[in-house]
Structure formats: structure tokens, C-alpha cells
N, C-alpha and C positions, 0 to 999 in steps of 0.2 A: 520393144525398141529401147535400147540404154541408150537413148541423145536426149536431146533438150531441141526444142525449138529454133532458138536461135541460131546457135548452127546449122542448121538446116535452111535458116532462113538467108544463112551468109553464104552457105555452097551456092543457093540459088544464084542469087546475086553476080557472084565469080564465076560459075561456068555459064550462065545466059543472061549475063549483064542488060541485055536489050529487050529482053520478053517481059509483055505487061503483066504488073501486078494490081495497079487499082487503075480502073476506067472509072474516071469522074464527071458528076451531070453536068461540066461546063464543056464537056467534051475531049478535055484531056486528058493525056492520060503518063500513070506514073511508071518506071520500069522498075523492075527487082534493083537494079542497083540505084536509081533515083532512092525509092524510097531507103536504101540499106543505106545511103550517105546521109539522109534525113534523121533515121535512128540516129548515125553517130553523132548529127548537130545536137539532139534534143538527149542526150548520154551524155555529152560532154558538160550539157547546162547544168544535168542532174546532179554531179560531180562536184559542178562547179558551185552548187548551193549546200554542199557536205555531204550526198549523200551516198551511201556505203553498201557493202552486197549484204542481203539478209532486211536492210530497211525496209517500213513498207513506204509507198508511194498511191496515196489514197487520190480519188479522180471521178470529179460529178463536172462533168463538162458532155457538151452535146458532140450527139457523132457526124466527125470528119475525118480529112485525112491527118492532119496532126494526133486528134486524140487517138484511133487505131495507132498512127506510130509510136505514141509514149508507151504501148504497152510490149510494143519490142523492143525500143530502148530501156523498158523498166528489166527486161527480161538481159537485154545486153551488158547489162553494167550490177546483177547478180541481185539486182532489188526486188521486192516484194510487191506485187501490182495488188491494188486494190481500188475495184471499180464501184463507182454507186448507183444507183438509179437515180435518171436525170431527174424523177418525180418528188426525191424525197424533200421533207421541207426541211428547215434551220434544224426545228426541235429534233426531228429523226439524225442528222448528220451529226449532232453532239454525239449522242449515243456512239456513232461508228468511230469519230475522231475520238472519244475519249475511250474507247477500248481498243484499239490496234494502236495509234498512239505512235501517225507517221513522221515520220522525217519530213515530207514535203506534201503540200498540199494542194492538187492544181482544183483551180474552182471556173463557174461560169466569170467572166468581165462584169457582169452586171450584177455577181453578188458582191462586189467589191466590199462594200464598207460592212453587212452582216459578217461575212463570213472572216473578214480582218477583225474582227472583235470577238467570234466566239475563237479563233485560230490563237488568238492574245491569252483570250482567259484560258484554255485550253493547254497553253503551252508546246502546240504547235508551231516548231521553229522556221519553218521555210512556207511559201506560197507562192503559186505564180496564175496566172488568168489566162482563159484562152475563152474567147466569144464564140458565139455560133459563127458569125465571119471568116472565123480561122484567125483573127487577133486580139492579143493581149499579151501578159509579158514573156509566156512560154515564146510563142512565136518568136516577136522579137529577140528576148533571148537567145533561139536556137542560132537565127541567122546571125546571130555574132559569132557564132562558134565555129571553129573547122569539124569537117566531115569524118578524119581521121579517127577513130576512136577504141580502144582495147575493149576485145569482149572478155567477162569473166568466163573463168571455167568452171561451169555449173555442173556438179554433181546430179545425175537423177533424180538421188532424195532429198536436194535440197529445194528449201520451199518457192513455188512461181509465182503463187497467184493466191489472197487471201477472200473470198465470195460470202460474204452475211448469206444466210437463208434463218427466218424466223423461226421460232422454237414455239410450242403452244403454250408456253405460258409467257409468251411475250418478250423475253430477254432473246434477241438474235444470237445466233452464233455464226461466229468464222469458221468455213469451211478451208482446211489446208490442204492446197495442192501444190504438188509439184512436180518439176520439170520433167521428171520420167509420167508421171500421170498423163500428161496435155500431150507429150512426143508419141506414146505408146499408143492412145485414145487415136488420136490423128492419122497417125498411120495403119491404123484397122481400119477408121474409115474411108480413108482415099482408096485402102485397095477392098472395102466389102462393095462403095458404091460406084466402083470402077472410072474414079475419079483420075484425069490425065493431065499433060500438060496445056492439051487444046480446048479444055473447057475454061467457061467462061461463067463465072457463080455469081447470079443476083441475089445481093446481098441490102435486103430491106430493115432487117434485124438492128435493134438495139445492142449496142457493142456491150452494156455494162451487164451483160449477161450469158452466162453456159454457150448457149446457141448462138449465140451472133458472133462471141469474142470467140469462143475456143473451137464449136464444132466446124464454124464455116468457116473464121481467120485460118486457124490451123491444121484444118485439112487442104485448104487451099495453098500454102505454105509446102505440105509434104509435097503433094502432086505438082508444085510448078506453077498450078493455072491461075487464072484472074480472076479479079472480084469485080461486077459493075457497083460500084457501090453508091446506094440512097440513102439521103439523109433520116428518111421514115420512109413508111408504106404509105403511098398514093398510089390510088388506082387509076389513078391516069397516067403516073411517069411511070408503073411497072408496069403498063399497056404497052405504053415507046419502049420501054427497053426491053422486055420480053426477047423482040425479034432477033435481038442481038447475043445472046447465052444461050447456055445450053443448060445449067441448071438451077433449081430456087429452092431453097430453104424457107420456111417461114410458120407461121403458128396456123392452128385452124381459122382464126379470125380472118385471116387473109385469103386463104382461098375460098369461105362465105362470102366475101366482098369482090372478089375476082369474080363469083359466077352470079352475081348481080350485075353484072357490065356487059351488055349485048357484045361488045367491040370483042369481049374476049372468047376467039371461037378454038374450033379444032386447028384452021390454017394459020392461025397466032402464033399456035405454039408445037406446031409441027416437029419442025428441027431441038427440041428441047427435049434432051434426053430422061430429067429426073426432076421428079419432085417431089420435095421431103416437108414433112411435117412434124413439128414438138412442140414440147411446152404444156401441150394441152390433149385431152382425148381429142380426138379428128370425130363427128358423128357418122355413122356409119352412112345417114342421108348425105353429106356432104361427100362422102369417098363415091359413094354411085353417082350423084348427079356429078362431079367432075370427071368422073370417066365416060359417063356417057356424051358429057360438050366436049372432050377433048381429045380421047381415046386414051387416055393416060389413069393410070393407077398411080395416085399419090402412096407413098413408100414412108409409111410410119415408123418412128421407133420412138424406145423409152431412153434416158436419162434421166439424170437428177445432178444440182450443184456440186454433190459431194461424191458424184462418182464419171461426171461425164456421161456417155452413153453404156448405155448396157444390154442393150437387146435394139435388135431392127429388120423389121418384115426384108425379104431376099430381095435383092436383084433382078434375079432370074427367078420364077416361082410367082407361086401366090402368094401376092398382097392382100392379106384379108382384113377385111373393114371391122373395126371392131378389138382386133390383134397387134400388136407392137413385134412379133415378129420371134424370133429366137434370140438364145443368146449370143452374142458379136464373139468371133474367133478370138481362145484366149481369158475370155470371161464366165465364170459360173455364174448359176442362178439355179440356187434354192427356194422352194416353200414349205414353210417351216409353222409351227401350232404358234399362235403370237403368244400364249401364255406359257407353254414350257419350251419352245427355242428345238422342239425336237422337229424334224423333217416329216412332211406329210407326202403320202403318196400322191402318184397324177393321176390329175384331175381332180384333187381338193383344192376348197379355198383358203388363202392363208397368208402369210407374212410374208411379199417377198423377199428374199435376202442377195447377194451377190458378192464376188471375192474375185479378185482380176487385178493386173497392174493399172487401170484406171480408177480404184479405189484410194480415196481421200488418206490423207496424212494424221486424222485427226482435228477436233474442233480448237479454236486457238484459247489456249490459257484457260480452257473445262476441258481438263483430266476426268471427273468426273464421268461427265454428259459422255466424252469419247469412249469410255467402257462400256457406259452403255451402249452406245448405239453402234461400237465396232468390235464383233468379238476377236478374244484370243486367236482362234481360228482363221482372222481375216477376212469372215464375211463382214457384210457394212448390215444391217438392219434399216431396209428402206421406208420404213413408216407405210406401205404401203400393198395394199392386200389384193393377192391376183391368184392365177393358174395357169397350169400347163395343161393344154387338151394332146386329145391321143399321139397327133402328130406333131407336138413338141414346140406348138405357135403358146407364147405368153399373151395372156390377157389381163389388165390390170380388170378389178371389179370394184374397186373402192378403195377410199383413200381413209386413212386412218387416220385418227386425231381432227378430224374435222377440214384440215386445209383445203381452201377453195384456190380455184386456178381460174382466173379469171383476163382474157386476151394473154393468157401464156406468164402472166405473174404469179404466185405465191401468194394467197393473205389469209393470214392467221387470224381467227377470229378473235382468240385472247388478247390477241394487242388490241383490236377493234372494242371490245367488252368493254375493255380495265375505261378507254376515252369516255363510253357510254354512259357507261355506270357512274362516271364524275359530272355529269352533265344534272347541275340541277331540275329536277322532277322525275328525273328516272331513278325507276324502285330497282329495276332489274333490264339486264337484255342479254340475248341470244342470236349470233352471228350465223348466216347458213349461207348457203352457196347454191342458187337454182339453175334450172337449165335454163341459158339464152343463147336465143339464134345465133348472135356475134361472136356474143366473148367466149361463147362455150357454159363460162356460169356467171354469174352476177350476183354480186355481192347483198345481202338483204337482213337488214334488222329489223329484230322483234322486240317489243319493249313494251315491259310493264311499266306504266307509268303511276305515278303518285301524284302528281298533279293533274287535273282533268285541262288544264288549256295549255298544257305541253303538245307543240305542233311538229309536222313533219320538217317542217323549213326551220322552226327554231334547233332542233337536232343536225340539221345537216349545214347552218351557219356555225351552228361551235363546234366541227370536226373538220369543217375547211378549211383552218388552217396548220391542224395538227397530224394530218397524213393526205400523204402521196395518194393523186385523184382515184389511181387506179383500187386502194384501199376503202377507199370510202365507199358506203352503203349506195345502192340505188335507187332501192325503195328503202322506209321506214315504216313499218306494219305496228300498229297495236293491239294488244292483248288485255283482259283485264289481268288473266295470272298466266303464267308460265306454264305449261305440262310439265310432270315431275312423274318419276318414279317412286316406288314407293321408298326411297333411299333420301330422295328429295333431288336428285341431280334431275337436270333439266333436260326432258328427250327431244333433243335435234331431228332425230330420227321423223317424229310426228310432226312436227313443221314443215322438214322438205316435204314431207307427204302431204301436207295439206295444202302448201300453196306452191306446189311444184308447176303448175301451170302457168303462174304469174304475169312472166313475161312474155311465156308463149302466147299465152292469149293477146296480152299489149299488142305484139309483136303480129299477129295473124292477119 
């Protein structure tokens, strides 16, 4: 597809000005051209604070319907959307503001006076607040504005949307995407999961992320249909609204916590055509026991930040437990030796690779790092090691470089290390990632200490307030030394094996 989003979002708008786009928990609800007049209020502010097509416009604000529509107004007036995790703290968001280096900065209301101080030193020219309420001075702002607003004329290749995903040795990188990447992506999936204008997509999902902004806004965008959308996952308000949609998105942690809730049976969710799973592997226990309470086969696939979707179990067909499915019409996918980059036959293990128009633009400002990790060729190198079996279903087998996924997040242990290892009395630590019933993994350091009354609670008060909760360890395990190879690097390998049971047991 050579569009862009946002037109697509405006045809909506003009030919079924009345058809709902977001059903909200207070009961009301916003139509395609409500919210397309909203965009042009909150356009017209962006404008009006200097900013220019190509800027980016960076955003740690909690999800509503405002902040969902700053990121079609950022897209309407040719800006650069840059979303954060609501989690991060002060110290992490310097990093992000002092490397993309927005024109405008919208923040929570109640960071007001940190984040007006690091935006000062920073040299961040503009800001504005929006509370979890839906006010502060965006809000306000917008309503001063008229609705009227010019959209730019975005090119394909020019850039949408700029997504941090961490790197293992700790320095993030911007993932560049753009407007033909999120229009092209989109519209494979509205027509692989026969997505219409009469469905209706509960949308639980964190917006500052792959899955909540781009796979569920923007599919739901091409097809027409509605979003019921929540502020988070509660398993009680997506009990109530269940009845009312036809499909969900959402991480594995969610549907573990749905089939912990007697309320949630087969006649629940009867009428409910589909249900997708990412972020995280799905366990293969949890894809049986939800089909046996509900008659439904949760419908897996793979993505990554820098490429959107790229493989997902069929529609029609078997959905196999375990499997992410093929590759999405349009998209290759290679396995390739991770050491010489050459193609391995099916059914080995290996690097998977992929090349499609929903591959990424490049990491922003590492030239570098982009060579690496995107060849000439246009495959992308997804860090991340799988196979094709006979019938041509992908299975990831293991994630490379260590990264844990923990409730559908990303965390790099190297960022984790480098905080550790500053922590007075520790000699050494090693970040792993075990199997937990909820999150799928849970985060877990090992640490050689050097002082004998170095505690688990004195380690997890000097990291609380230096990363986002979801980063932070769960348990703190000590060792008196580290496993090492005979090279001296430290075998991760032998730790998840040794206390891979950890929290299963807790947990039991």
C-alpha cells in the first residue's frame, strides 16, 4: 500500500462521518469525524507552538482519547511521533529527550516542575501536559483551536513514527518508521484477520507501544471499525466489555489472568470472533486451556519494533500452540547461520531474518548499528533465533543476545548490569529472564557480592528509582562467583538452568 495513515484516516471520516471510532468507559462514544476534528484541534496547537513536518514530537503521557489522537495529529501535520513508556523514570527520559531532540514535549500534569527543568536544561523548546484526567495545557490548548486543519502530504518514505527498543549494550536506539511501513503493515492485517467495518476491537493495550499504537490503532483505522478502548487491563472491566466486541488483542499475561476468572466462560465470549496474542511467546498451556474454556484458538503472531508484524498463525487453518504462524502476505522470512549471514535449509535453527515493505527505515543517527542489523539486500537481522517446520509454520526457539520479555516489555539485561554493578558491594551481576506464570518471564539477578551484608532489599531500593518497574529484577539471587567459561564470560545459559523453576515453584 503507497498511503499513509492519515488519509486513510480522513477518507474515513468524509465518507462515514457517523460510524464509531472509539467507544469510551464513560460510555460514550467518539465518531470518525468527532475524533478527525479533534486531530485538527490538537494540529493546529502543534503548529501553533512551531512545530514543522519531519519534527519529532516526544510523549509520556497516560492512555486516553487525547493522547491516541496526538499521534494522528502528529501524523497529520507531517511530524515525527515519538511515544514513551509511561514507566520510564526522569533519568531514563533524559536519554530519549537528549537523543531525538524534540520540537515539543507533551508530558504527565504532575510531572510539571521535573520535567520543566530537565526540558530547560535540555533545550527542549516547547511543552505542554495532559493528566490522566484528559487535562492540562494540550487539552486546553486544543479547545482554543478551530477544527479546520491542513494535512501534510506525506510521502511513504518519509519518517512516522521514531520507537526506542534497547540495544544489549545498553545505549537505546530509534527505530525509524514510516508512513508506508504502519499503512502497508495495516492493511495486511485488516485483510489477513478479516478484519471489517462491523467489528468492534477491545483495545487494553498500552498505546506507547508496536501493539496497542500501530497493530490495533491502524488496522482498525484501514477496516473502518471501532476501538472499545481501556485505560489498562482489568479483568473486571474486560469481563463488562467483552460482550460487546468482536475482537482482542492483547499480551499473554492477559489471557493467564482472563482464565483465572470463573465469570470468564465459553457464553462470554461466544459472539467474539478473534483473539490475538504478542509481545510475548503465548505458552503453549495457556493456548489449550483457553480453548478448551472458550472454544477459541488464540491466533498468535510475531513482530518486532522495527519491523511491525511479520509472521501470523492463519485465520482459517491451524493455529498451532507453540508457532507464530507464516509469513504475512508480501513479507519474506529467512533463516540464515548467525555467524556467516548465509541461508540455512528447513528445519534448521537459526537467525531469523525478514525483508518486506514493513521493514524499518533504519536506527536514527547509528549509521553504523543500521548496517549492521539491515542488510544491503533489505533483509532486517531480527536478533532472534527460530525455524520453519515442514509445513512452513515459524517457530521462534530462542531469543538472542539475552533479551527478556517480560508482560510483553523488552529488557535488556546490559542496561540492568551496568545500575548493578554501580551498586556499592556488588563484585559482579548477571541478568536472566525465567519462566513466570504471568509475565511469561521475570526478570532475575544474580550477584556476586563483595560485601557479605549486601541485602536483597538494599539492591532493589537503589534501582527503584533508576528504571521503569517493569525492568526491575524480581528476585535478587546470590552467588559466591559467577559460572564462567573457560574464556571467562559468564554462562547465563547455566543459571536459567539452574533456577529455571524459581517462580514456578513460588507460584505452584
Amino acid at each position: 500500500m503507497k498511503r499513509a495513515i492519515f488519509p486513510i484516516f480522513q477518507d474515513r471520516a468524509r465518507r462515514s462521518p457517523d460510524a464509531p471510532f472509539l467507544h469510551l468507559e464513560d460510555g460514550t462514544t467518539l465518531s470518525y469525524r468527532a475524533a478527525f476534528d479533534r486531530t485538527g484541534q490538537i494540529a493546529n496547537l502543534f503548529l501553533a507552538r512551531g512545530v514543522k513536518p519531519g519534527d519529532r514530537i516526544a510523549i509520556q503521557a497516560e492512555k486516553g482519547v487525547d493522547t491516541l489522537l496526538t499521534y494522528l495529529a502528529s501524523l497529520r501535520i507531517g511530524a515525527v511521533y515519538l511515544p514513551l513508556n509511561t514507566a520510564y523514570t526522569a533519568a531514563e527520559i533524559r536519554f530519549f529527550l537528549g537523543d531525538a531532540r524534540p520540537a515539543l514535549f507533551l508530558h504527565r500534569a504532575e510531572d510539571e516542575a521535573e520535567m520543566a527543568a530537565l526540558c530547560a536544561e535540555l533545550g527542549v523548546p516547547e511543552r505542554l501536559t495532559l493528566g490522566a484526567d484528559g487535562r492540562g495545557t494540550l487539552a486546553d490548548g486544543a479547545d482554543a483551536q478551530p477544527a479546520p486543519a491542513d494535512a501534510h502530504d506525506a510521502h511513504p518514505d518519509d519518517l512516522a513514527a521514531i520507537l526506542y527498543t534497547s540495544g544489549t549494550t545498553g545505549r537505546s536506539k530509534g527505530a525509524m518508521l514510516t508512513h508506508g511501513n504502519l499503512a502497508s503493515n495495516a492493511a495486511t492485517l485488516a485483510d489477513y484477520w478479516r478484519f471489517t467495518a462491523s467489528d468492534v476491537l477491545l483495545h487494553a493495550l498500552p498505546i506507547f507501544h508496536t501493539h496497542g499504537l500501530f497493530v490495533a490503532t491502524n488496522t482498525t483505522i484501514v477496516a473502518g471499525s471501532a476501538i472499545r478502548l481501556l485505560p489498562r487491563f482489568d479483568a473486571g472491566k474486560v469481563l463488562q466489555a467483552l460482550p460487546g466486541v468482536t475482537v482482542m488483542m492483547g499480551v499473554p499475561t492477559f489471557y493467564t489472568r482472563l482464565l483465572s476468572e470463573p465469570a470468564f466462560t465459553h457464553a462470554l465470549v461466544a459472539h467474539v470472533r478473534l483473539f490475538v496474542s504478542g509481545s510475548a511467546p503465548l505458552s503453549a498451556e495457556t493456548h489449550k486451556a483457553f480453548q478448551v474454556r472458550t472454544g477459541h484458538a488464540i491466533l498468535e503472531r510475531y513482530g518486532m519494533t522495527e519491523t511491525n508484524m511479520n509472521t501470523s498463525n492463519p485465520y482459517d487453518g491451524d493455529r498451532v500452540p507453540g508457532s507464530v504462524g507464516f509469513p504475512l502476505p508480501g513479507i519474506e522470512l529467512q533463516i540464515t547461520d548467525p555467524e556467516t549471514g548465509a541461508e540455512l535449509p528447513q528445519g534448521s535453527v537459526g537467525m531469523i531474518e525478514v525483508r518486506g515493505p514493513n521493514v524499518f527505515k533504519g536506527y536514527w543517527e547509528l549509521p553504523e548499528k543500521t548496517r549492521e542489523e539491515l542488510r544491503q539486500s533489505g533483509f532486517f537481522i531480527t536478533g532472534d533465533l527460530g525455524m520453519v517446520d515442514a509445513r512452513g509454520y515459524v517457530s521462534i526457539v530462542g531469543r538472542a543476545r539475552d533479551l527478556i520479555i517480560c508482560g510483553g516489555y523488552n529488557v535488556y539485561p546490559a542496561e540492568v548490569e551496568t545500575l548493578l554493578d554501580a551498586i556499592p558491594g556488588v563484585a559482579e551481576s548477571a541478568v536472566i529472564g525465567l519462566p513466570h506464570p504471568d509475565m511469561g518471564e521475570g526478570v532475575v539477578a544474580v550477584v556476586q557480592a563483595k560485601d557479605p551484608a549486601l541485602s536483597e532489599g538494599r539492591i532493589v531500593a537503589a534501582l527503584a528509582g533508576q528504571l521503569a518497574r517493569f525492568k526491575q529484577p524480581r528476585r535478587i539471587l546470590f552467588l559466591p562467583e559467577l559460572p564462567r567459561n573457560t574464556m571467562g564470560k559468564i554462562q547465563k545459559k547455566e543459571l536459567r538452568e539452574r533456577f529455571a523453576r524459581l517462580f514456578l515453584e513460588e507460584h505452584a
